[in-house]
Each structure stands twice: as structure tokens, then as C-alpha cells.
C-alpha positions as a printed NumPy array, in Angstrom:
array([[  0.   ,   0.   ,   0.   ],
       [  1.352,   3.389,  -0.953],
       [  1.898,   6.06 ,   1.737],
       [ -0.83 ,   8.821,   2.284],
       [  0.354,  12.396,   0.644],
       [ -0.526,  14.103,   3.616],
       [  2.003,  13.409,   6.45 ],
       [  0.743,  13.427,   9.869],
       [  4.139,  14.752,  11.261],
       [  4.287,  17.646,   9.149],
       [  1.274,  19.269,  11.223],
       [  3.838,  19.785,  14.345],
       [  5.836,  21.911,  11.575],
       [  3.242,  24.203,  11.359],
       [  5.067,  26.977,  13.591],
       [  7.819,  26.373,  11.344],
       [  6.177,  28.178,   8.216],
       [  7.907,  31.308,   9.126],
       [ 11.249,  29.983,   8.173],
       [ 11.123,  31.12 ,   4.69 ],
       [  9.421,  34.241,   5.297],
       [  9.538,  35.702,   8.535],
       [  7.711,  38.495,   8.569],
       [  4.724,  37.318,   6.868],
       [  4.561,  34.255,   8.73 ],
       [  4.851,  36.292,  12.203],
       [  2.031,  38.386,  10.801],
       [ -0.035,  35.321,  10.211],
       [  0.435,  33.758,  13.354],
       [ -0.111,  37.204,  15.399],
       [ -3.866,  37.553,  13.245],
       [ -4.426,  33.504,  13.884],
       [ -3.856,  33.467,  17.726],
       [ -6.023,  36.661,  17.462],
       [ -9.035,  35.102,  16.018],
       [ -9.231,  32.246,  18.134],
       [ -8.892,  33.907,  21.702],
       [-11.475,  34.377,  23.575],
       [-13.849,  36.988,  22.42 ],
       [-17.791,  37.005,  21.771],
       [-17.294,  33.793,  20.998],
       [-16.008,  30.954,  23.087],
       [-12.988,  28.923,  22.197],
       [-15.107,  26.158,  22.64 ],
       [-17.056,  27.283,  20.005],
       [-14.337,  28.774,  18.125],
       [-13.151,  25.283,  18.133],
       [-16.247,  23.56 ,  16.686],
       [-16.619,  26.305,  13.858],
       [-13.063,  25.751,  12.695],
       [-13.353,  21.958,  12.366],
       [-16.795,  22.526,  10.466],
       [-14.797,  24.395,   8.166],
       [-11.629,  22.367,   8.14 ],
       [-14.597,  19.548,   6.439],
       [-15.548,  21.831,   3.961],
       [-11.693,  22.622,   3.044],
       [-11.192,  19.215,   3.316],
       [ -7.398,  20.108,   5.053],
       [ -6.95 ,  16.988,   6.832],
       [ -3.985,  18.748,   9.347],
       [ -7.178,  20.718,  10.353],
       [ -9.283,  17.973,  10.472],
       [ -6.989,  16.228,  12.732],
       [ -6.413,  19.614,  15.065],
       [ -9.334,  20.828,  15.515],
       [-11.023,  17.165,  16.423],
       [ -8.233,  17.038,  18.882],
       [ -9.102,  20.568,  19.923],
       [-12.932,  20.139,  19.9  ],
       [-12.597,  17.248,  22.521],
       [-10.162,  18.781,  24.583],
       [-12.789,  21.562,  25.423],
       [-15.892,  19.242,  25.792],
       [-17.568,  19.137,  22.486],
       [-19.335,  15.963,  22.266],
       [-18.858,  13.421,  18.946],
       [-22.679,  13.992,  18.289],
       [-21.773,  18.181,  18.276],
       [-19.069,  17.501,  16.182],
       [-20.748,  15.563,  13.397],
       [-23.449,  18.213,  13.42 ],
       [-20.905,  20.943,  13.093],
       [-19.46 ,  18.447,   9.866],
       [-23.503,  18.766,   8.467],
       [-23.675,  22.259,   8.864],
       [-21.015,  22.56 ,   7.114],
       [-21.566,  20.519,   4.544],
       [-25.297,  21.622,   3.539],
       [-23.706,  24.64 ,   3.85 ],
       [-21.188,  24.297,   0.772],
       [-23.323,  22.112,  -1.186],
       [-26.324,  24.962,  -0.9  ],
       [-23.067,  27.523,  -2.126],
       [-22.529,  24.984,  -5.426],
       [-26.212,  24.51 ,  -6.207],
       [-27.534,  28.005,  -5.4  ],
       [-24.626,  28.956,  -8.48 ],
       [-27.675,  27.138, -10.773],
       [-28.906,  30.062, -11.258],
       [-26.394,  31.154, -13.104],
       [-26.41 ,  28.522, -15.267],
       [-30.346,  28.526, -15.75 ],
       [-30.19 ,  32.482, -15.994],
       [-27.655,  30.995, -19.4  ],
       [-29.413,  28.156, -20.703],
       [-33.078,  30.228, -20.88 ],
       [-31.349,  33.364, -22.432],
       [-29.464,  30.97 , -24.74 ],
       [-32.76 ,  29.124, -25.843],
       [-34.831,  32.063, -25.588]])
């Protein structure tokens, strides 16, 4: 069996991404560990948003952090997979509501 593309190791080089450009990596990391402090939000459900929309990206370091994350602070497996369908009917409803478009095209076309 082949190995996966996606190495699991390389997610604890994520603070490493700086190394070939400092100052925009610093930059990132200052707005990231921004975002997910505490705010009007909880980091609890900080936590549960960003693994809905690690899904969605389908960015399986994500996937694998923020499941790790989510339990850490509490969030149950049946919150979790409801966070996954929320996101989900979420970017399917972004693909199909693009129809339009293409009905808006086919009626002016045979019009």
C-alpha cells in the first residue's frame, strides 16, 4: 500500500512556516492566535466552527487539530458531526444556489 500524501508529522511543523518568510509568517500567526482567543465567541465554540470548516476545506492537518481541539474543550462526537452537516449543507447549498447562473444561461441561450 502506498503512503498517504498528507504526512501526519508535518502538522507539528506548522510553527515552522515562518522559516522562509519571517515576517509574513509572524504576521499570520499574530492575526491567527487573534481570532481564536477568547472573544464574543467561546474557544469552545471557536473550536467547533473551525473543524466545520476544516470539512468543507477538506485540510486533513485541520481535520486532525481541531477534532483534537474540539474534545479537549468538551464538544461531544454527536456536536461535532453536526458541526461536519452544517457545514456541509452549507457548501453544497453555495454549489447549487450557483444554478442560477447557469439557468439564468441556458433560458437566455434558448430564448
Amino acid at each position: 500500500m502506498s503512503k498517504s500524501y498528507y504526512d501526519p508529522n508535518d502538522l507539528k511543523k506548522f510553527g515552522e512556516i515562518s522559516e522562509f518568510q519571517k515576517e509574513l509568517g509572524d504576521n499570520f500567526f499574530h492575526y491567527y492566535n487573534s481570532v481564536f482567543k477568547e472573544g464574543a465567541l467561546s474557544a469552545r465554540e471557536k473550536a467547533l466552527i473551525a473543524l466545520a470548516v476544516a470539512h468543507t476545506e477538506q485540510c486533513p492537518y485541520c481535520i486532525d487539530a481541531y477534532t483534537k481541539d474540539s474534545l479537549q474543550r468538551g464538544v461531544t462526537r454527536e456536536e461535532m458531526m453536526e458541526a461536519v452537516h452544517v457545514g456541509a449543507a452549507i457548501k453544497s447549498g453555495a454549489a447549487l444556489v450557483h444554478s442560477t447562473m447557469m439557468m439564468n444561461k441556458v433560458k437566455k441561450l434558448e430564448g
